[in-house]
N, C-alpha and C positions, 0 to 999 in steps of 0.2 A: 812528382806532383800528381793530386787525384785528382780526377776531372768526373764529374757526373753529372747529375743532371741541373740545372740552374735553382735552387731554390725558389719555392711560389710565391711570388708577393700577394700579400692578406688583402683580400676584399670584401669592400664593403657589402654587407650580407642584403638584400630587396626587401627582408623582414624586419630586420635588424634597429632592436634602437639607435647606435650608431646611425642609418642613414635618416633618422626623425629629428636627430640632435642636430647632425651636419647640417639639413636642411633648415632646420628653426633657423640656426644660426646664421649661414647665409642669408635669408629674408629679411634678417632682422638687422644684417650688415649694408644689403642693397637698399632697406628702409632709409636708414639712418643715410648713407649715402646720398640717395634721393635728395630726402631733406635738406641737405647742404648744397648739391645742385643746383636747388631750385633757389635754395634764397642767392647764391652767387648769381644765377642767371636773371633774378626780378632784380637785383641793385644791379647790374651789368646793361641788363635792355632799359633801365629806368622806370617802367613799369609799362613798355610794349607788349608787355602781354606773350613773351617767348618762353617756354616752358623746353626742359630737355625731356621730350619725348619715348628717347632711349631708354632713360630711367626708368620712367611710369609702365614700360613695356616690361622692364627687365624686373620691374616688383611684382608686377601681375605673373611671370613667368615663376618667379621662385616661391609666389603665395599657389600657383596650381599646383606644381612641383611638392607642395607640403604636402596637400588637402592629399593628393594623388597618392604619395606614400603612407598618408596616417589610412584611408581607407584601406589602402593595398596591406598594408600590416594589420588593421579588424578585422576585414571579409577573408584573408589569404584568396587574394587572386589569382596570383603568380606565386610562383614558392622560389621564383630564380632569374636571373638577369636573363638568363639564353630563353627561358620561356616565354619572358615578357617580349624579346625583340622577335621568337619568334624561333632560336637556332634552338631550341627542344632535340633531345636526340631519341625521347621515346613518343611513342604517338599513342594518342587517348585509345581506347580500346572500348567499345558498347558491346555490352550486352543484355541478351532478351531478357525477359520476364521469365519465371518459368508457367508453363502451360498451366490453367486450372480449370475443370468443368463450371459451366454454369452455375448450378447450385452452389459452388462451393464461393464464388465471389458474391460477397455482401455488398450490398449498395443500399443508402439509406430509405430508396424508392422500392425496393425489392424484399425487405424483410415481413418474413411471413411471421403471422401470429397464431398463435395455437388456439385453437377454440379451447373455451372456459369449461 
C-alpha cells in the first residue's frame, strides 16, 4: 500500500466566479426562505406584528456578503483567502521614488516658457 500525501481538496478561489454564483445563490435561497417565514409567522401571531428577526438578519448578511465579493472580484483587493484574513506569508515591500533634480520634475505651476 502507497501512502502520500492526502490529496488537496479544491477551493473555492476569493476571485472566482464560482464564489459570485455560490453567493447569488444562497441570497436568493435565504430570500426565498425569508419569505415563507415570515408569511408562516403573520398567520401563526395572527397579525401581532412578530416578524423572524433571524431572517431579515441573515438576508442582510448574505446581500453584504455578494456586494463584498462582486467588488472584491472588480477592484482585486485581495487576490487570496490568507490575505483577506490576514495569514499572507509574504509582506508588502515600499519602495522609494528614485531621486531627481529640481529642474528635472515638472509641475504644472513650475513650467518655464521660452521667450518668443
Amino acid at each position: 500500500m502507497v501512502t502520500g500525501p492526502a490529496p488537496a481538496r479544491p477551493a473555492v478561489p476569493l476571485l472566482g466566479l464560482p464564489l459570485l454564483v455560490l453567493l447569488a445563490a444562497l441570497a436568493v435561497g435565504v430570500l426565498v426562505t425569508t419569505f415563507f417565514l415570515w408569511v408562516a409567522a403573520t398567520r401563526a401571531a395572527m397579525g401581532a406584528g412578530r416578524d423572524p428577526p433571524e431572517a431579515v438578519g441573515a438576508c442582510q448578511l448574505t446581500a453584504v456578503l455578494l456586494v463584498a465579493a462582486a467588488l472584491n472580484k472588480y477592484g482585486y483587493f485581495y487576490s487570496s483567502w490568507s490575505e483577506l484574513l490576514g495569514r499572507s506569508s509574504h509582506s508588502a515591500q515600499i519602495t522609494a521614488a528614485p531621486k531627481t533634480t529640481r529642474s528635472a520634475a515638472v509641475w504644472p505651476c513650475q513650467l518655464e516658457v521660452a521667450p518668443p
